[in-house]
N, C-alpha and C positions, 0 to 999 in steps of 0.2 A: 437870680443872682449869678452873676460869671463869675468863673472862679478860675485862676491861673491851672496849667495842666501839671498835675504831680502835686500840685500844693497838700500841704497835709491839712490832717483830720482828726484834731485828738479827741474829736468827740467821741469818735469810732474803736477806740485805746480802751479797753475794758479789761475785769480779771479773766483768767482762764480759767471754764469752767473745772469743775472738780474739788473734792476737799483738801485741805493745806496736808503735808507732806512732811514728817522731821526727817533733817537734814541729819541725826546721829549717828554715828557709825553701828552698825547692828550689834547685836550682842555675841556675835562666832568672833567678832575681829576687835572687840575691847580691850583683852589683852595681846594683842598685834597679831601674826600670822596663824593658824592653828599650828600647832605643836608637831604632827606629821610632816608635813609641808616645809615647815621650817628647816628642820633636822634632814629630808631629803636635800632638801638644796645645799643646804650649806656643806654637807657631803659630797654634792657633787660640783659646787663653784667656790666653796671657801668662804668662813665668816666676815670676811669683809667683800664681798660681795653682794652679799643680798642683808636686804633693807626689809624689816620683820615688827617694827615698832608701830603701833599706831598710828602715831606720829608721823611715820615715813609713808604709810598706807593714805594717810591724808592730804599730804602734802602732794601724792603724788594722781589724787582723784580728779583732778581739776586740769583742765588746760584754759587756752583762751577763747576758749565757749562756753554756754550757761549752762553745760551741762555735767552732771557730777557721777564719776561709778570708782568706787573705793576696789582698787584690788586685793585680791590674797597675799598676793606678797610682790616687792620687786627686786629684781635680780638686776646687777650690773657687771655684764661678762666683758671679759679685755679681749680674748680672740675669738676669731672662728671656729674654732677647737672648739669652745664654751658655747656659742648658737650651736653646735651641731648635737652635742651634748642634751641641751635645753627643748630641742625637739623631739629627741630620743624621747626625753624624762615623761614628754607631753604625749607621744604617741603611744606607748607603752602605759601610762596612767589616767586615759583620756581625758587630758588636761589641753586647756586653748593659752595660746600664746598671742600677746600683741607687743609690737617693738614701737615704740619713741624715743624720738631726738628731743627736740627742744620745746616740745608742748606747744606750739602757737597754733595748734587748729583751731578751725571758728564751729569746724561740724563734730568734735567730739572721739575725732579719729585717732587722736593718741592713748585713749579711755579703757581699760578693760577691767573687769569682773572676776579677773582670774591671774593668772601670772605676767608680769610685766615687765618686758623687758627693754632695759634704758643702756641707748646706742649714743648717747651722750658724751656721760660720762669719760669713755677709756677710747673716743674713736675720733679723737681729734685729728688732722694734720691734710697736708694736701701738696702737692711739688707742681709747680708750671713744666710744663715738655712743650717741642717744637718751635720754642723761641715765641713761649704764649700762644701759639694756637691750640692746645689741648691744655688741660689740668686734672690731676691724676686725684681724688679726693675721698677722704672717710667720710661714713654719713654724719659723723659730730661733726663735723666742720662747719663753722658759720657762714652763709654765704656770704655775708660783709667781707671778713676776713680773706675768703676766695677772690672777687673782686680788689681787693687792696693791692695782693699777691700780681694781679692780671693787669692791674693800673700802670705797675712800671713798663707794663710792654702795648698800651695803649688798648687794652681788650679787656672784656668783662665778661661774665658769665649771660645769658641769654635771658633766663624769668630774675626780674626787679621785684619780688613783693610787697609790700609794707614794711612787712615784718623781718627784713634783708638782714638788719644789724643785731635779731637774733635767729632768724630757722634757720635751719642748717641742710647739710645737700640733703640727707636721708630723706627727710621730711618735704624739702624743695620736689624733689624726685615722687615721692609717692604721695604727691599731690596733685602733681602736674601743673606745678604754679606758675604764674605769668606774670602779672603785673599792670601798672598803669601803660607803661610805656614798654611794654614788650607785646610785640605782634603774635599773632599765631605763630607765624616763621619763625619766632625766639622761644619758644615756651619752653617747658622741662624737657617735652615729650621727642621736640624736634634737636634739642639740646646734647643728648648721650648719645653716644658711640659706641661704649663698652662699658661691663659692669661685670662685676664677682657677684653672686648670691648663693644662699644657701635654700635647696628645697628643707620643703617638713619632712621628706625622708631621713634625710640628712646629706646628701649631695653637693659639694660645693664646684658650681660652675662658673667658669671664669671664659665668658664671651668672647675674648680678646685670643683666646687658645687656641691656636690650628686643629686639636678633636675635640673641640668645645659642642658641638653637634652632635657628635656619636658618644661622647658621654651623656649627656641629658638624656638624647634616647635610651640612655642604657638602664640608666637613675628611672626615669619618668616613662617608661614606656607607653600608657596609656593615656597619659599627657598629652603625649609628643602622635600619636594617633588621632585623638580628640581634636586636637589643633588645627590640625590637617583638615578635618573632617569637615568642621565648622566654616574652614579657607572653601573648602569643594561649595556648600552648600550656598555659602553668600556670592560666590564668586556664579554660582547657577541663575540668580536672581538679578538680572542686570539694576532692573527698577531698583533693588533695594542697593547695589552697588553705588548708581547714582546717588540715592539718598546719605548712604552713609560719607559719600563725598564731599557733598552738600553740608552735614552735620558736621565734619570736622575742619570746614574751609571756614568758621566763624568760633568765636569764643564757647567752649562747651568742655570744660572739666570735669561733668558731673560723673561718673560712671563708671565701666572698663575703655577703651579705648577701641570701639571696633575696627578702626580703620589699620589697626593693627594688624588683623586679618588681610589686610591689601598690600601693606607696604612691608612684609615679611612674606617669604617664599616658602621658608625651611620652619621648622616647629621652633628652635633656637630665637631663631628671628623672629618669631611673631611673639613667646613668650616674652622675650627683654624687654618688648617695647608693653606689651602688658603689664608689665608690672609698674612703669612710670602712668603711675594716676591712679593705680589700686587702691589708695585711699585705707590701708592699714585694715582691709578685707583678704588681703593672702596673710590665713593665720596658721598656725602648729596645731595639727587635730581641733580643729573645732566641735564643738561637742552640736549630739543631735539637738 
């Protein structure tokens, strides 16, 4: 029998193995955040901050992928003051941190098990500079809404995704999103210039800073070693040079971005660009 190429197979559509799985919220988080946890944070973000109801723990389990992890509690900080705070809280109580925007991941990246924090919320806005060629943006900002802003100056932001008319840069950025209609040359990755971040130290570096380099180093020192390190050793391996060349001249989001290693010189530089397409794997003390 011929059979077109790709054509499907639902003969082939079976269950997954394994036994059925309830979906309940376990019995530590029935009545919403444990009672310690709660009382720390709200002490140190303010009760209208953090979100401790089951109900909130629920709602906030899900993104738009099939996969479900209920947190401890989610916290909604307005400044960078409040992330630096929140990393403190985490490294000091070895507790993990994961930030989300606007939940449209398809792989589960906005999900955590632990403290969650929603960059949503209070981090909306964004101003056009340069007469539209640059745009200055919080990570809540919708990228629609970005593109709307760029419309009247005939420009647009670079990754198109599906989901444009709700992710937002945060999430755009630490996806390394692209699009139908955005080439490699447009994706997140090729798209940034400059960014503020916060380490899980607590360090807040802003790229754009004439000693934005000698701070970091000073923050991250072993980082900022490492980095280097890693640049020395690929940079030794022509073969593997090529290849990683190779791997980022076609569609490949999946992962860290090695080529990041090539197209940054200084630790500064290879870090920024690291972290568009981290994929919500740079966390606050992650636990062993």
């Amino acid at each position: 029998m011929i059979r077109k190429l790709f054509s499907a197979g639902p003969a082939r559509i079976g269950w997954c193995e394994g036994l059925p799985k309830s979906d309940a919220v376990s019995a530590s988080l029935v009545d919403g955040t444990p009672s310690d946890l709660k009382a720390d944070l709200v002490a140190l973000m303010g009760k209208q901050n953090v979100l401790h109801r089951a109900i909130d723990l629920v709602r906030f389990a899900s993104d738009a992928s099939p996969y479900r992890l209920v947190p401890q509690v989610v916290v909604q900080p307005r400044t960078t003051d409040d992330i630096v705070k929140l990393f403190r809280y985490c490294r000091e109580n070895g507790r993990h941190a994961t930030l989300r925007s606007a939940g449209t991941s398809l792989n589960g990246q906005s999900q955590s098990d632990d403290i969650l924090i929603d960059v949503r919320r209070h981090w909306y806005g964004a101003k056009v500079e340069d007469d539209g060629c640059r745009v200055r943006a919080r990570p809540g900002m919708i990228l629609g809404h970005v593109n709307a802003m760029l419309g009247r100056y005939g420009r647009r932001v670079g990754p198109d995704p599906a989901s444009s008319n709700a992710c937002t840069i945060g999430g755009v950025l630490a996806n390394n999103s692209g699009g139908m209609r955005c080439t490699v040359k447009n994706d997140a990755y090729q798209t940034v210039s400059a960014m503020t971040f916060v380490t899980p130290s607590g360090a807040v570096i802003d790229t754009s800073a004439s000693d934005a380099e000698a701070a970091f180093e000073r923050a991250e020192p072993d980082l900022a070693i490492g980095l280097l390190e890693l640049r020395r050793q690929l940079l030794a391996d022509r073969e593997l040079v090529d290849r990683v060349r190779r791997k980022y001249a076609i569609r490949n989001t999946h992962g860290y971005r090695l080529c990041a290693l090539l197209d940054g010189e200084t630790p500064l530089e290879i870090f920024r660009r690291l972290l568009v397409g981290s994929e919500g794997s740079w966390r606050s003390s992650p636990r062993p």
